[in-house]
PyMOL Python script that loads the backbone (N, CA, C, O; Angstrom):
from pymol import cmd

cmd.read_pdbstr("""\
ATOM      1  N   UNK A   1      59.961 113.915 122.454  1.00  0.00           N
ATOM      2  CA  UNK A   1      58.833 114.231 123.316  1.00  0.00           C
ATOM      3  C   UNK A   1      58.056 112.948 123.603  1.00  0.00           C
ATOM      4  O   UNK A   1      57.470 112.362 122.693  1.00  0.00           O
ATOM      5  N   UNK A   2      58.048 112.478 124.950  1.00  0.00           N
ATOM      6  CA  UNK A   2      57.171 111.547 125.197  1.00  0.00           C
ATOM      7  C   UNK A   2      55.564 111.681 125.816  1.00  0.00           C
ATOM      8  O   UNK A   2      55.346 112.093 126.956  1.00  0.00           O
ATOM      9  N   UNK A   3      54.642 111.321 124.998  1.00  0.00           N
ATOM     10  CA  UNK A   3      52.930 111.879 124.930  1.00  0.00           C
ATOM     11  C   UNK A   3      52.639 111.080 126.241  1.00  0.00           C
ATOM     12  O   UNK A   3      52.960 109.896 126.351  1.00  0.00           O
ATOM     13  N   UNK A   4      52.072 111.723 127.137  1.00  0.00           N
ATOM     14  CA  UNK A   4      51.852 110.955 128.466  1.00  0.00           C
ATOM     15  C   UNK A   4      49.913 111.344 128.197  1.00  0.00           C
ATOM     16  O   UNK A   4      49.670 112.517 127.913  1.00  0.00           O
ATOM     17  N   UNK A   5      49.031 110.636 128.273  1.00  0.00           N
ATOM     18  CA  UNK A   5      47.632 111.010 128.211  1.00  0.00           C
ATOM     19  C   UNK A   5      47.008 110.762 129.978  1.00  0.00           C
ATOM     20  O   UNK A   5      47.336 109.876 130.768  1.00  0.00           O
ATOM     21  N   UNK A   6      46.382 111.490 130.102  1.00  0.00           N
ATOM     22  CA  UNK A   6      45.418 111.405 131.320  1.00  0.00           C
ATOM     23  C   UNK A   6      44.577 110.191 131.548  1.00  0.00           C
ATOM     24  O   UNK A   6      43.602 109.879 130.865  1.00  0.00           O
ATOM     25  N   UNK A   7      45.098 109.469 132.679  1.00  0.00           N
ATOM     26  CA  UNK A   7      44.700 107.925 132.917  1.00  0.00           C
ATOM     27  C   UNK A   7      42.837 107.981 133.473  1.00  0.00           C
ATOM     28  O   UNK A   7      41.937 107.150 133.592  1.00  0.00           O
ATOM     29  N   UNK A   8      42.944 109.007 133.622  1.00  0.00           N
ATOM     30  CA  UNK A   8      41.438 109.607 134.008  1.00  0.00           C
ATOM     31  C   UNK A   8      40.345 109.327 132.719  1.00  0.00           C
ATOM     32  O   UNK A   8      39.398 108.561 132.543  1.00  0.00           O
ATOM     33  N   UNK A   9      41.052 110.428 131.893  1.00  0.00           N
ATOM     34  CA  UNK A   9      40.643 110.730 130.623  1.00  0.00           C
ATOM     35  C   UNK A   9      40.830 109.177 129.621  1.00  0.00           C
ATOM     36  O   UNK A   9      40.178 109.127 128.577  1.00  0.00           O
ATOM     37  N   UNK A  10      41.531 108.233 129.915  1.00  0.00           N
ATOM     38  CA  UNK A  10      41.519 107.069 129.175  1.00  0.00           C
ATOM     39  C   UNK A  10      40.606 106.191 129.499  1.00  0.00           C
ATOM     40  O   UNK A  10      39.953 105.563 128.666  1.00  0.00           O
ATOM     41  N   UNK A  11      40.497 106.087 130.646  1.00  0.00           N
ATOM     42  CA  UNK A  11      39.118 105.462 131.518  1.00  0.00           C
ATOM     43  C   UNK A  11      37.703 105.640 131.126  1.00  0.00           C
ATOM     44  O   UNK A  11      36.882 104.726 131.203  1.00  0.00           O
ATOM     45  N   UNK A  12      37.426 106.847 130.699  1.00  0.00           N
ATOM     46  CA  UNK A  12      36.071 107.578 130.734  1.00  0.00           C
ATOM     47  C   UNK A  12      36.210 108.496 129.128  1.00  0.00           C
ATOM     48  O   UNK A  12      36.771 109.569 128.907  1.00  0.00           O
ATOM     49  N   UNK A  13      35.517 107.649 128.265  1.00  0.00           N
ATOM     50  CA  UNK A  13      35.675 108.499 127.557  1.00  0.00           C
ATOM     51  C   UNK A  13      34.424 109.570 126.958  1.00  0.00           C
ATOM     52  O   UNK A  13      34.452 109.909 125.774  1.00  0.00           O
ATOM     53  N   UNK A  14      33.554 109.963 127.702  1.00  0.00           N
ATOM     54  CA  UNK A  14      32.674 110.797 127.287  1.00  0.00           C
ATOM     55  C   UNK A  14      32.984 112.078 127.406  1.00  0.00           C
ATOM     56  O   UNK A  14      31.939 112.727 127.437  1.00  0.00           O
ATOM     57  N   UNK A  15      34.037 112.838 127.499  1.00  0.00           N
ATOM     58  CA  UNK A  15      34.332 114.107 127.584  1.00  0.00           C
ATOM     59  C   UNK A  15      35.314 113.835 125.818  1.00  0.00           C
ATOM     60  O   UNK A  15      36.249 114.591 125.550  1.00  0.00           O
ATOM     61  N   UNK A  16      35.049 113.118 125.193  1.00  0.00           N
ATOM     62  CA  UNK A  16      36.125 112.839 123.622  1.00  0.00           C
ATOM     63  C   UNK A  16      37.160 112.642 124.213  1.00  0.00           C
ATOM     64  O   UNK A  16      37.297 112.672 125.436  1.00  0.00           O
ATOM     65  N   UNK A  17      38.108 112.389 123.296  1.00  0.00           N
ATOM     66  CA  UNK A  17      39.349 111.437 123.285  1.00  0.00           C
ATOM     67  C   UNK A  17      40.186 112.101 124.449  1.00  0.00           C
ATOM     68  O   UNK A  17      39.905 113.182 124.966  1.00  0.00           O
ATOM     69  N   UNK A  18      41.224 111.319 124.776  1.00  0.00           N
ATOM     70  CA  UNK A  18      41.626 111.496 126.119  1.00  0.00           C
ATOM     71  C   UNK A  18      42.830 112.601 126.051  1.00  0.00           C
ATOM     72  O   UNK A  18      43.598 112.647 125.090  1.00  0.00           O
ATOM     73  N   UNK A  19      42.901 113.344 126.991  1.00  0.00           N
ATOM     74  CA  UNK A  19      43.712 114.706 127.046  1.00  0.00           C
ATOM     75  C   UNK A  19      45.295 114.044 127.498  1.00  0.00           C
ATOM     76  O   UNK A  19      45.687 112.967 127.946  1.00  0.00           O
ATOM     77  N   UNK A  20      45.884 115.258 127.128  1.00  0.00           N
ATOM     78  CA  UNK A  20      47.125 115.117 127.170  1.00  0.00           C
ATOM     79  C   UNK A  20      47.282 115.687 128.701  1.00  0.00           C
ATOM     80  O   UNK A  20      46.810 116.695 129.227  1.00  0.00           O
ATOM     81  N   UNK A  21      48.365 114.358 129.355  1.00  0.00           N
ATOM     82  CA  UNK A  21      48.150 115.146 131.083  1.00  0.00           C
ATOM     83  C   UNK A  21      49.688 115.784 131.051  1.00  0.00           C
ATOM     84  O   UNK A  21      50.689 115.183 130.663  1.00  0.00           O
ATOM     85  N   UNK A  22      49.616 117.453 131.665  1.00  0.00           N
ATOM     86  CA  UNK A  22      50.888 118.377 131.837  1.00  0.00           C
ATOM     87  C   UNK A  22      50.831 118.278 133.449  1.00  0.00           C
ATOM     88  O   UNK A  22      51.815 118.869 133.893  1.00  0.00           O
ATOM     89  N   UNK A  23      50.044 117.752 134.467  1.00  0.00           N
ATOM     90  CA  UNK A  23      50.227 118.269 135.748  1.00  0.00           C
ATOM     91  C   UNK A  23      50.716 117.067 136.566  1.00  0.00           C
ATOM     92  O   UNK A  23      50.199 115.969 136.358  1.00  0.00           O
ATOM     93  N   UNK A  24      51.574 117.192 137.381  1.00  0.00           N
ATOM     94  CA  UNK A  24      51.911 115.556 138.509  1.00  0.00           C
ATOM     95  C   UNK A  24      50.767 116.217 139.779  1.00  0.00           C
ATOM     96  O   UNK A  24      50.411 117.264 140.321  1.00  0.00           O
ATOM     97  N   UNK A  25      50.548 114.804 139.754  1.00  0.00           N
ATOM     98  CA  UNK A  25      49.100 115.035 141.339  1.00  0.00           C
ATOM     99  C   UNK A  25      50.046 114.322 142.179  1.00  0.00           C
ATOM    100  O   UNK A  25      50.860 113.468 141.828  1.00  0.00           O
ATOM    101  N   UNK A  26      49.763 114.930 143.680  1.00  0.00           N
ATOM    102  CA  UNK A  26      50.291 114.703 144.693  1.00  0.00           C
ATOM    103  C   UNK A  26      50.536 112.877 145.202  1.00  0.00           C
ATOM    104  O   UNK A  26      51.141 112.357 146.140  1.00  0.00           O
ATOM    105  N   UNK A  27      49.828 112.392 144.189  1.00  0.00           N
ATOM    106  CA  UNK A  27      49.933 110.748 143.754  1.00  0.00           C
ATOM    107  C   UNK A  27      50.903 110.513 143.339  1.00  0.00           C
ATOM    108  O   UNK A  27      50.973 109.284 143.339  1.00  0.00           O
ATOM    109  N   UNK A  28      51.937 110.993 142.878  1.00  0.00           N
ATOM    110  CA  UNK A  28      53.080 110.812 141.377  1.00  0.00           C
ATOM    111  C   UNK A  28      52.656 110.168 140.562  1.00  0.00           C
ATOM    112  O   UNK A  28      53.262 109.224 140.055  1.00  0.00           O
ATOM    113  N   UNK A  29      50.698 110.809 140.039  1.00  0.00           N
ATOM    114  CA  UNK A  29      50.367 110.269 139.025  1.00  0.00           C
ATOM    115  C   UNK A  29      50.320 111.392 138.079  1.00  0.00           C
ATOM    116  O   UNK A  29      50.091 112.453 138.659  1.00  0.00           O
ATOM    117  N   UNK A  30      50.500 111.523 136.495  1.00  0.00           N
ATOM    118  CA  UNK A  30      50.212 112.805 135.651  1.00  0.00           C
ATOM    119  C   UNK A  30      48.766 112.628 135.319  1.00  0.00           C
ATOM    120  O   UNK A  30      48.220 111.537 135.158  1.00  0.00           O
ATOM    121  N   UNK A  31      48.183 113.825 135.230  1.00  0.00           N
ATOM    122  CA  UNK A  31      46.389 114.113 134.987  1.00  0.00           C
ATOM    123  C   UNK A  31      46.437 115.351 134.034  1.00  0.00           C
ATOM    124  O   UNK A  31      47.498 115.949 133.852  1.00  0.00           O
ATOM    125  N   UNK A  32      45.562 115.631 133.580  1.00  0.00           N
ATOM    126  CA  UNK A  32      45.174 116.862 132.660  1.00  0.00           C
ATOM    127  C   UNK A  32      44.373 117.773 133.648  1.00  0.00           C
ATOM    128  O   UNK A  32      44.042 117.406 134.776  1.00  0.00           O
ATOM    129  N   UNK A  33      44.080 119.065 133.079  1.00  0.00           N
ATOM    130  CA  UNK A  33      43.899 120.391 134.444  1.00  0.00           C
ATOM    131  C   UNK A  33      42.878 119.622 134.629  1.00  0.00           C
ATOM    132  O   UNK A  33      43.252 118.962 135.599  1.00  0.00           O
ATOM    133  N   UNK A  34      41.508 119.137 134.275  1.00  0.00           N
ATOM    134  CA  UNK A  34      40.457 118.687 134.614  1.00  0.00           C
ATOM    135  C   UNK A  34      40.282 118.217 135.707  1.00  0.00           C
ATOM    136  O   UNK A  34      39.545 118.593 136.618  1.00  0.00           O
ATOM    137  N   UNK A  35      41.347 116.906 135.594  1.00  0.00           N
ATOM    138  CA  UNK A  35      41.036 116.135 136.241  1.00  0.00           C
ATOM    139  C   UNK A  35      41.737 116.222 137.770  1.00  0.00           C
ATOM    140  O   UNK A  35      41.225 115.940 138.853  1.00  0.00           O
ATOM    141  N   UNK A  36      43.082 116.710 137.473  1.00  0.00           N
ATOM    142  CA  UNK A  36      44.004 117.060 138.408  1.00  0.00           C
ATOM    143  C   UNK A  36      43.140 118.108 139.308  1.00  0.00           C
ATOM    144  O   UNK A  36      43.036 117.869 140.511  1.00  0.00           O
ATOM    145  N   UNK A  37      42.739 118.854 138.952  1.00  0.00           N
ATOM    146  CA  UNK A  37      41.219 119.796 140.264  1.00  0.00           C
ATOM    147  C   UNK A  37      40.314 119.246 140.535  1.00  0.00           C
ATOM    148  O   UNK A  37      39.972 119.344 141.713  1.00  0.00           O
ATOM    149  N   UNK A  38      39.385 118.316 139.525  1.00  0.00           N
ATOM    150  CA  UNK A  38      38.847 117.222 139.779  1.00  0.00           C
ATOM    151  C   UNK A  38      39.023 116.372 141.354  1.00  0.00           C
ATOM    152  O   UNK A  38      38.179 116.312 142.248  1.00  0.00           O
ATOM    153  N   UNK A  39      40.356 115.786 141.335  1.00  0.00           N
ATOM    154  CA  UNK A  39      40.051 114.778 141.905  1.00  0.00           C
ATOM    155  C   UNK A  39      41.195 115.573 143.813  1.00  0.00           C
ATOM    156  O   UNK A  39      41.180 115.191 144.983  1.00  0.00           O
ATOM    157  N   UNK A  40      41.862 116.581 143.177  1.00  0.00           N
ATOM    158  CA  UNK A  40      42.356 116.910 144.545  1.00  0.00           C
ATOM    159  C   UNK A  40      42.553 118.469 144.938  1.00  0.00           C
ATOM    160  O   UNK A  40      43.321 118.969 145.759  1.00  0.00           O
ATOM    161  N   UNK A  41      41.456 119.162 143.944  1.00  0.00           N
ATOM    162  CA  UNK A  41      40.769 120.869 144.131  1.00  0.00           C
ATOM    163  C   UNK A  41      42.059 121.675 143.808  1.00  0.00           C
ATOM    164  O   UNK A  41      43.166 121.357 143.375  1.00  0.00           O
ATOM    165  N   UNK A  42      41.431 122.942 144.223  1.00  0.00           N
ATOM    166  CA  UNK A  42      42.240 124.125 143.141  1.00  0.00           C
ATOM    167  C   UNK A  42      43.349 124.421 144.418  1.00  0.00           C
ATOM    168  O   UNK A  42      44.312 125.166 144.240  1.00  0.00           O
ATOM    169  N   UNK A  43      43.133 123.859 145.499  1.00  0.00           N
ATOM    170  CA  UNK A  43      44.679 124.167 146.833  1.00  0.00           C
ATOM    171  C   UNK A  43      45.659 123.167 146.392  1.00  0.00           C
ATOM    172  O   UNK A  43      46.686 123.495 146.987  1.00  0.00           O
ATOM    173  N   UNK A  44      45.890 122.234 145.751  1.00  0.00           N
ATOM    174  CA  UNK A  44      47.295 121.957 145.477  1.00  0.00           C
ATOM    175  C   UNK A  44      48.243 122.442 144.631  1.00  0.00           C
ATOM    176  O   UNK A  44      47.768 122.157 143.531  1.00  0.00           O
ATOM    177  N   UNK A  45      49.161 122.929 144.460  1.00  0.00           N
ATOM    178  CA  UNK A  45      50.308 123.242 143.681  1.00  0.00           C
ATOM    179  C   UNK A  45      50.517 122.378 142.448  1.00  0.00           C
ATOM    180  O   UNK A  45      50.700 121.163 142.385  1.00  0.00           O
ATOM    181  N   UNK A  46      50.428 123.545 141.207  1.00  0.00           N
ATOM    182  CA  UNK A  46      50.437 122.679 139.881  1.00  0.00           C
ATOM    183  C   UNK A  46      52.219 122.765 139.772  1.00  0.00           C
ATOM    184  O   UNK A  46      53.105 123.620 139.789  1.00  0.00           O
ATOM    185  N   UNK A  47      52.046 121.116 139.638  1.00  0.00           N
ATOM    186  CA  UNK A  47      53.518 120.854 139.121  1.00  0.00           C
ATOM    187  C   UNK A  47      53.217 120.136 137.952  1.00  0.00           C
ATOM    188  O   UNK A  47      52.327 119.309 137.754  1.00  0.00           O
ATOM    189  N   UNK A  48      54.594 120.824 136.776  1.00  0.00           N
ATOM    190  CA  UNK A  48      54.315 120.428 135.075  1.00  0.00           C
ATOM    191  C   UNK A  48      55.223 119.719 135.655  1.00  0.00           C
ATOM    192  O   UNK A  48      56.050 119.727 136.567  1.00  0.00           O
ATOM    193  N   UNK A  49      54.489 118.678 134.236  1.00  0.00           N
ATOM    194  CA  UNK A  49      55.767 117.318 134.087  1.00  0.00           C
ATOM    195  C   UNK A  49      57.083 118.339 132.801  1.00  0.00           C
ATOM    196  O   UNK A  49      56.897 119.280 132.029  1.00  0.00           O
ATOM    197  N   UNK A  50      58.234 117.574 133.132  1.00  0.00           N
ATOM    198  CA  UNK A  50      59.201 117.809 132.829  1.00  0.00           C
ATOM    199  C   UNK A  50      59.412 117.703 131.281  1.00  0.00           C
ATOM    200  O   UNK A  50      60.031 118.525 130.606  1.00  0.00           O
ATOM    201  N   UNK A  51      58.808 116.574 130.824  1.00  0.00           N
ATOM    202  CA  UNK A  51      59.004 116.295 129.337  1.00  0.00           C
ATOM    203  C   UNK A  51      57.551 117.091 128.790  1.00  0.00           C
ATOM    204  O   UNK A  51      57.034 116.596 127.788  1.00  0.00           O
ATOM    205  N   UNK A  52      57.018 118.047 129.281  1.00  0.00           N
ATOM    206  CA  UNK A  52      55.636 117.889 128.273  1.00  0.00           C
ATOM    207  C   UNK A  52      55.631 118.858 127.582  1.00  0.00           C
ATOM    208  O   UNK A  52      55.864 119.928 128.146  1.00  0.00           O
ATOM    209  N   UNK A  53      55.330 118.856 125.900  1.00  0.00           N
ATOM    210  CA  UNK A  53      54.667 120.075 125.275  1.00  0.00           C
ATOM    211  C   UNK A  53      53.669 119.667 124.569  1.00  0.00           C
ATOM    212  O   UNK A  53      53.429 118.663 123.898  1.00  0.00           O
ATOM    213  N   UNK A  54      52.973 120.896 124.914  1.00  0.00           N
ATOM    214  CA  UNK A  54      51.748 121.524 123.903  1.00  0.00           C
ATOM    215  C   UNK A  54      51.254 120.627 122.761  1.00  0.00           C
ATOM    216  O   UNK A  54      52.065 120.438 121.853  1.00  0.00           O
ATOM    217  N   UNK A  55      50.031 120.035 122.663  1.00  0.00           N
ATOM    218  CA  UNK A  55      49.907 118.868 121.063  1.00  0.00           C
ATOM    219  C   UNK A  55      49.922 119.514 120.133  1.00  0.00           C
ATOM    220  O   UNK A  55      49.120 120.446 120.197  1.00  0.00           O
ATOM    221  N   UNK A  56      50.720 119.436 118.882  1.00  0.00           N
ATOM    222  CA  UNK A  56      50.417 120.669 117.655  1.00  0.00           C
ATOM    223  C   UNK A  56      48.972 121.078 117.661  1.00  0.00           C
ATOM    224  O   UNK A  56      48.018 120.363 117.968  1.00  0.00           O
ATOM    225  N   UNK A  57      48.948 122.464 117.238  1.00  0.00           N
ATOM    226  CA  UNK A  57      47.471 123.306 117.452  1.00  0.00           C
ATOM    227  C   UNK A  57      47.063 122.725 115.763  1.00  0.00           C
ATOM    228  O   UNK A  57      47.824 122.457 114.833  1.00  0.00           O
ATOM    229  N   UNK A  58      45.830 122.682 115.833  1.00  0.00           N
ATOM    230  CA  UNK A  58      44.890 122.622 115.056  1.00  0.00           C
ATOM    231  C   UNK A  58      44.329 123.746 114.048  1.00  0.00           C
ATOM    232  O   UNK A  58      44.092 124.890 114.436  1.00  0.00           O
ATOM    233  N   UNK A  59      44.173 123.398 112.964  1.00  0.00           N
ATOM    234  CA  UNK A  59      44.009 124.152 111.737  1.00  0.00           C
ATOM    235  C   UNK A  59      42.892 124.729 112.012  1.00  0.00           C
ATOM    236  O   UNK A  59      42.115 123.782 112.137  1.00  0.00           O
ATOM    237  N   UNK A  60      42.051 126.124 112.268  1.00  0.00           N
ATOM    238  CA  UNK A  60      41.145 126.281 112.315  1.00  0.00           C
ATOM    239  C   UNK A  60      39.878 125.751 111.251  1.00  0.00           C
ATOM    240  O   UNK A  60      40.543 125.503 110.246  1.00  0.00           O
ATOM    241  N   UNK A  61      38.478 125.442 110.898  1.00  0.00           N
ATOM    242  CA  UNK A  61      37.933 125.015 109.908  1.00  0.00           C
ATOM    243  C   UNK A  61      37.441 126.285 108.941  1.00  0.00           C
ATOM    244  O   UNK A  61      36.571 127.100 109.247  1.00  0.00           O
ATOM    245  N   UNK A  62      38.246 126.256 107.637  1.00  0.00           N
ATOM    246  CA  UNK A  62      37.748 127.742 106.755  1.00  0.00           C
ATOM    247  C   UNK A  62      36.631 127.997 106.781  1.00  0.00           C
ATOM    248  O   UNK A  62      35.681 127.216 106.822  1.00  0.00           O
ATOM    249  N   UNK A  63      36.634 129.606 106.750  1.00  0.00           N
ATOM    250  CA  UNK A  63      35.270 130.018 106.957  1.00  0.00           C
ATOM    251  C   UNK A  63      34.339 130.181 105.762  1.00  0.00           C
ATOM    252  O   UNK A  63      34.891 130.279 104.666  1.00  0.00           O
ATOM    253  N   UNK A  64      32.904 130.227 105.814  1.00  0.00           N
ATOM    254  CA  UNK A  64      31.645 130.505 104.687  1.00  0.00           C
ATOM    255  C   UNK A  64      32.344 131.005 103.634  1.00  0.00           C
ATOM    256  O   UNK A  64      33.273 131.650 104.121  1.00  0.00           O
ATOM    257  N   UNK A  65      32.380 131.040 102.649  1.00  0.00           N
ATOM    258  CA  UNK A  65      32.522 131.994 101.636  1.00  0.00           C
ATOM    259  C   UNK A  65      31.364 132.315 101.225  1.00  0.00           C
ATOM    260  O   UNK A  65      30.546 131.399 101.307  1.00  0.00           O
ATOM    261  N   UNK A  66      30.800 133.770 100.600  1.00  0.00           N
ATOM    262  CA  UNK A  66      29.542 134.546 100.423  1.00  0.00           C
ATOM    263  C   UNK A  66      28.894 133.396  99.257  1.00  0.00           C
ATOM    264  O   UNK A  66      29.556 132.992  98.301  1.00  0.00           O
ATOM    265  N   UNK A  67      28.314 133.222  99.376  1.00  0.00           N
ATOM    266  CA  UNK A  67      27.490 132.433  97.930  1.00  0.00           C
ATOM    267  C   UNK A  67      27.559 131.181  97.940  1.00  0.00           C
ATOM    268  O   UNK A  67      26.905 130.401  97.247  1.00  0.00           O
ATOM    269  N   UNK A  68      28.851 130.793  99.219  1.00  0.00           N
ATOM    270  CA  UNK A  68      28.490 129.219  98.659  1.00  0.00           C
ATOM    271  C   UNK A  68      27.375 128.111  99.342  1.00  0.00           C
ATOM    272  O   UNK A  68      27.055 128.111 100.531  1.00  0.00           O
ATOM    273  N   UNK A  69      27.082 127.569  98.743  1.00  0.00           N
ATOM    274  CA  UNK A  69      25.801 126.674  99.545  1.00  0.00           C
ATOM    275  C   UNK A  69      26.157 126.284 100.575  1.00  0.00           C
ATOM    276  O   UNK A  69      27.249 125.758 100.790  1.00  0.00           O
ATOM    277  N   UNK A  70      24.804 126.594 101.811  1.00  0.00           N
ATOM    278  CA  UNK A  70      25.217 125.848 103.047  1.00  0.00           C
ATOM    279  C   UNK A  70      25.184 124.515 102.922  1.00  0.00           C
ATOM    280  O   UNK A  70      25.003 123.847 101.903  1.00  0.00           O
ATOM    281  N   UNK A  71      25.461 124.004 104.564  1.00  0.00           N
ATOM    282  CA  UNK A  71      25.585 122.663 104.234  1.00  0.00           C
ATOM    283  C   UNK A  71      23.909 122.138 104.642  1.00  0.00           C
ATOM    284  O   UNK A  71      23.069 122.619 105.402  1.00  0.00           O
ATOM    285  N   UNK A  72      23.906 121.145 103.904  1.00  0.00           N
ATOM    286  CA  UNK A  72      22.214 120.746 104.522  1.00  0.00           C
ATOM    287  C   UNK A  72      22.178 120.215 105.360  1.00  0.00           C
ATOM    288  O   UNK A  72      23.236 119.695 105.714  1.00  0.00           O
ATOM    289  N   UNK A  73      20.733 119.970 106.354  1.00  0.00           N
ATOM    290  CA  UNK A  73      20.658 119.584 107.337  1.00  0.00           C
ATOM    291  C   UNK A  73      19.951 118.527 107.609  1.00  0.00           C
ATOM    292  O   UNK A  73      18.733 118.529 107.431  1.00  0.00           O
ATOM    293  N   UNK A  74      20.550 117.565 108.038  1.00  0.00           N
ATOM    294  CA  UNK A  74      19.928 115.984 108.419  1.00  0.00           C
ATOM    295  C   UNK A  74      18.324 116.307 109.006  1.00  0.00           C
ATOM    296  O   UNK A  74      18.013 117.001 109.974  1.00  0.00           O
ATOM    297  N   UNK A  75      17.580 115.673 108.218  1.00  0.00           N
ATOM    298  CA  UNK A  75      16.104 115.734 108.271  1.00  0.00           C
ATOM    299  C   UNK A  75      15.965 114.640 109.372  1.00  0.00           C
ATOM    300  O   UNK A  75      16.839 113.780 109.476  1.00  0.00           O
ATOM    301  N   UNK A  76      15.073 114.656 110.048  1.00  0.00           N
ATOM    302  CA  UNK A  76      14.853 113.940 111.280  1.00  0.00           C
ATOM    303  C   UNK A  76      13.031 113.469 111.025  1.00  0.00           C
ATOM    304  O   UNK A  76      12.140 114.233 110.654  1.00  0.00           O
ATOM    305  N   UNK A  77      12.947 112.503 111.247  1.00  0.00           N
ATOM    306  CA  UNK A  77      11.429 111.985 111.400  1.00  0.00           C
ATOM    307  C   UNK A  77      10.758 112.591 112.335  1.00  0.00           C
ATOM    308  O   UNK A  77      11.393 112.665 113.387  1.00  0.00           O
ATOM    309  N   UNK A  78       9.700 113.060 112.360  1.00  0.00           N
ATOM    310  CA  UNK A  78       8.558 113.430 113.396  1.00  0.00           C
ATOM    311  C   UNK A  78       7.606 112.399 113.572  1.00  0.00           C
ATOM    312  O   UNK A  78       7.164 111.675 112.680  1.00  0.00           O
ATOM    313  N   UNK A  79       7.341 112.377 114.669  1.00  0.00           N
ATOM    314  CA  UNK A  79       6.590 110.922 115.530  1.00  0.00           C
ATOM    315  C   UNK A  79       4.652 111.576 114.929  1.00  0.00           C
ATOM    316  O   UNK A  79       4.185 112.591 115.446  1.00  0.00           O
ATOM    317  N   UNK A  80       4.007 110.929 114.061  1.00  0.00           N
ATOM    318  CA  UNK A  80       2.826 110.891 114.131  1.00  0.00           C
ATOM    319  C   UNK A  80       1.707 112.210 115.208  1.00  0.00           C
ATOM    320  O   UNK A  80       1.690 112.531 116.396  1.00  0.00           O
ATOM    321  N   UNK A  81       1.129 112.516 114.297  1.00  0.00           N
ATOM    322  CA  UNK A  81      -0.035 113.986 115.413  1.00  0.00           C
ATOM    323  C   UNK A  81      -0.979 112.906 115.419  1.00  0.00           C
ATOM    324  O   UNK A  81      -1.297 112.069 114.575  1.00  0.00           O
ATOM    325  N   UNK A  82      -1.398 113.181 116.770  1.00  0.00           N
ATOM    326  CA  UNK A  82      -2.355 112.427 117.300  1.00  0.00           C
ATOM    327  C   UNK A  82      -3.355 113.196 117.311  1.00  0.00           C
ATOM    328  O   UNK A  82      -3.288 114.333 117.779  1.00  0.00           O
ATOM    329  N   UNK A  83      -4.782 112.525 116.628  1.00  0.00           N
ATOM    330  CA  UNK A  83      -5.926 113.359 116.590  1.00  0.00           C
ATOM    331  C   UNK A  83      -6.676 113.476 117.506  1.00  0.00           C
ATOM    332  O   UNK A  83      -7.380 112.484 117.694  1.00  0.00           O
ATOM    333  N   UNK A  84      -6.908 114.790 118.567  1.00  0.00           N
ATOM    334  CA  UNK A  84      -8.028 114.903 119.618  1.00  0.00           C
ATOM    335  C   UNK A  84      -9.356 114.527 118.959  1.00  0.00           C
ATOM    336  O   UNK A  84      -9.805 114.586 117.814  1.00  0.00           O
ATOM    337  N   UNK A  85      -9.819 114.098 120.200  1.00  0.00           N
ATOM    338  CA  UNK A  85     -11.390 114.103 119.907  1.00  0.00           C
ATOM    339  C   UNK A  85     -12.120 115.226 119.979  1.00  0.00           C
ATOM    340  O   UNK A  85     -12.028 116.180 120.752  1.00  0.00           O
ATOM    341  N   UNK A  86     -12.913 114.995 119.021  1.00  0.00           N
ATOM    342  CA  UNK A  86     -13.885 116.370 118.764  1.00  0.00           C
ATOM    343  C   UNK A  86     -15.203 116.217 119.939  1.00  0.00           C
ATOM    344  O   UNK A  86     -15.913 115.212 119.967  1.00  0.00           O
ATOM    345  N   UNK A  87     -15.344 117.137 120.678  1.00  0.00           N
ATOM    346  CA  UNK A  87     -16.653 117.024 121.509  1.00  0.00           C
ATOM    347  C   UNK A  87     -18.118 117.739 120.738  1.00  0.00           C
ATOM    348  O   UNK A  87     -18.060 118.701 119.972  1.00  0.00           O
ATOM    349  N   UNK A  88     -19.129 117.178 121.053  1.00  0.00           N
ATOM    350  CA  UNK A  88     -20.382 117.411 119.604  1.00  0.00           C
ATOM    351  C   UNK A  88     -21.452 117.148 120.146  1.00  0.00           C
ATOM    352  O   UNK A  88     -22.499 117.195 119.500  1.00  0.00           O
TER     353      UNK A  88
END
""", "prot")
cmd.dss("prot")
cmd.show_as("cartoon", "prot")
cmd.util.cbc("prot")
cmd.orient("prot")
């Protein structure tokens, strides 16, 4: 299996790490669904690339068990109360 990633998605990475592209755009470039509607809308014809599968699925993260301690939560600073003036 050869991993082809979305040249879109390698470019720009604020959507997290870059997707795996399954679609050829009318470019004979490969893109991920995003980007492939993205950049030429939902009227072109999805064509899969030939070599692509699925990235192994991911372990879901186990769930709470009854009793056990949550996790704590990052305490954050609060910016100073500013004292109004008193009118007198």
């Amino acid at each position: 299996m050869t991993i082809v990633l979305c040249p879109a998605c390698e470019e720009d990475h604020t959507l997290g790490p870059p997707s795996y592209a399954r679609w050829l755009g009318p470019d004979g470039v490969a893109y991920c669904s995003l980007h492939l509607v993205n950049r030429f809308g939902h009227g072109e014809p999805l064509v899969r690339l030939e070599d692509y599968e699925p990235p192994p699925e991911r372990k879901p993260p186990a769930p709470m068990q009854e009793g056990a301690p949550k996790p704590k939560r990052k305490r954050t600073r609060s910016s100073p109360k500013k004292e109004e003036p008193v009118d007198g």
